[in-house]
C-alpha positions as CSV (number, residue, x, y, z in Angstrom):
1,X,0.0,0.0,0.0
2,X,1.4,3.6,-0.8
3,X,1.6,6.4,1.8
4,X,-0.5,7.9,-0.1
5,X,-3.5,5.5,0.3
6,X,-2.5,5.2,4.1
7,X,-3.1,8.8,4.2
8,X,-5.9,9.0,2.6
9,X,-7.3,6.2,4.6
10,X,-6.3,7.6,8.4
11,X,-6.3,10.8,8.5
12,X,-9.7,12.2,9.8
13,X,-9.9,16.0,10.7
14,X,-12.7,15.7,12.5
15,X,-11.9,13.2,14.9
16,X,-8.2,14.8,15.9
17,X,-7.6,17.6,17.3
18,X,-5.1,20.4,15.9
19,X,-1.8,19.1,17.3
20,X,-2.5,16.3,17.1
21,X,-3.6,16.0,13.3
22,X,-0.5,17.9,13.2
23,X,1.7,15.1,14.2
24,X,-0.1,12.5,12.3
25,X,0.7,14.2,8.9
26,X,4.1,14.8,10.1
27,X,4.7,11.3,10.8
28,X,2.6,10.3,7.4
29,X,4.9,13.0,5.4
30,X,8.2,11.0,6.9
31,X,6.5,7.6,6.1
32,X,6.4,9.0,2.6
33,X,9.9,9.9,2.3
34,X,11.3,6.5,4.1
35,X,9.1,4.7,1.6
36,X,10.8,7.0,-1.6
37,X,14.6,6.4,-0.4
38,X,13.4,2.7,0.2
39,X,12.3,2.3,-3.1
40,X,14.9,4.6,-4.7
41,X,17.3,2.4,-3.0
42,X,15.9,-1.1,-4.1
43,X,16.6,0.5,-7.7
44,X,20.0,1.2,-6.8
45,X,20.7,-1.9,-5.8
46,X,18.8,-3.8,-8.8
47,X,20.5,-2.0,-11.2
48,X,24.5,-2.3,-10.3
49,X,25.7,-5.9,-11.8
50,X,27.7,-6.9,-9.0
51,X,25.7,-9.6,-6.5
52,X,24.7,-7.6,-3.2
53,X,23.3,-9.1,0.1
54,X,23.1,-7.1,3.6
55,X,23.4,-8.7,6.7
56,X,22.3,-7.6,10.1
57,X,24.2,-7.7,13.5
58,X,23.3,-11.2,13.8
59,X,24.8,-11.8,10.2
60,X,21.5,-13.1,9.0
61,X,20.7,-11.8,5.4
62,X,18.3,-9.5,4.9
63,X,18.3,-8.3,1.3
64,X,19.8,-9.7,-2.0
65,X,19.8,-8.2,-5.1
66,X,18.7,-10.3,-8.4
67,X,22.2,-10.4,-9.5
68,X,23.2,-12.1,-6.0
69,X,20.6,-14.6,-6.3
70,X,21.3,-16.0,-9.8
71,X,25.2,-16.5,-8.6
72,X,23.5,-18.4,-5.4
73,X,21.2,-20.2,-7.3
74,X,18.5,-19.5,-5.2
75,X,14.8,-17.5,-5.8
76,X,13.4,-14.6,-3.8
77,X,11.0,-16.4,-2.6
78,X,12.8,-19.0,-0.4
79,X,14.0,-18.1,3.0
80,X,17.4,-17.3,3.5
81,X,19.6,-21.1,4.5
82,X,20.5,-21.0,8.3
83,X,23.8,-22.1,9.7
């Protein structure tokens, strides 16, 4: 779902009041932009031919990029192998 359809979907005038309605569009308005850089990002990432994966701090995967998968043989959909 976009930002803009959560927006659109929970944010009621009439049942907030000013400071509060206030905060909710700010925190809709930074959803927005997290959601942009995320997908700006996953572009990024999709478009460089190297293989990319992230790990957190438990150095469990949490992203691959097509190019990383084909070299692993693996799909998107299956869950990342544990140790």
């Amino acid at each position: 779902m976009s930002w803009k359809a959560v927006k659109a979907q929970s944010l009621n005038p009439g049942t907030l009041n000013r400071s509060a309605f206030r905060f909710h569009l700010s925190i809709l308005r930074n959803l927005g932009e997290l959601l942009e850089t995320n997908s700006n990002l996953s572009t990024i990432l999709e478009s460089i031919s190297d293989g990319f994966f992230s790990l957190n701090r438990r150095l469990e995967v949490t992203c691959f990029n097509r190019t990383a998968l084909k070299l692993l043989d693996r799909k998107a959909s299956e869950p990342p192998r544990t140790r």
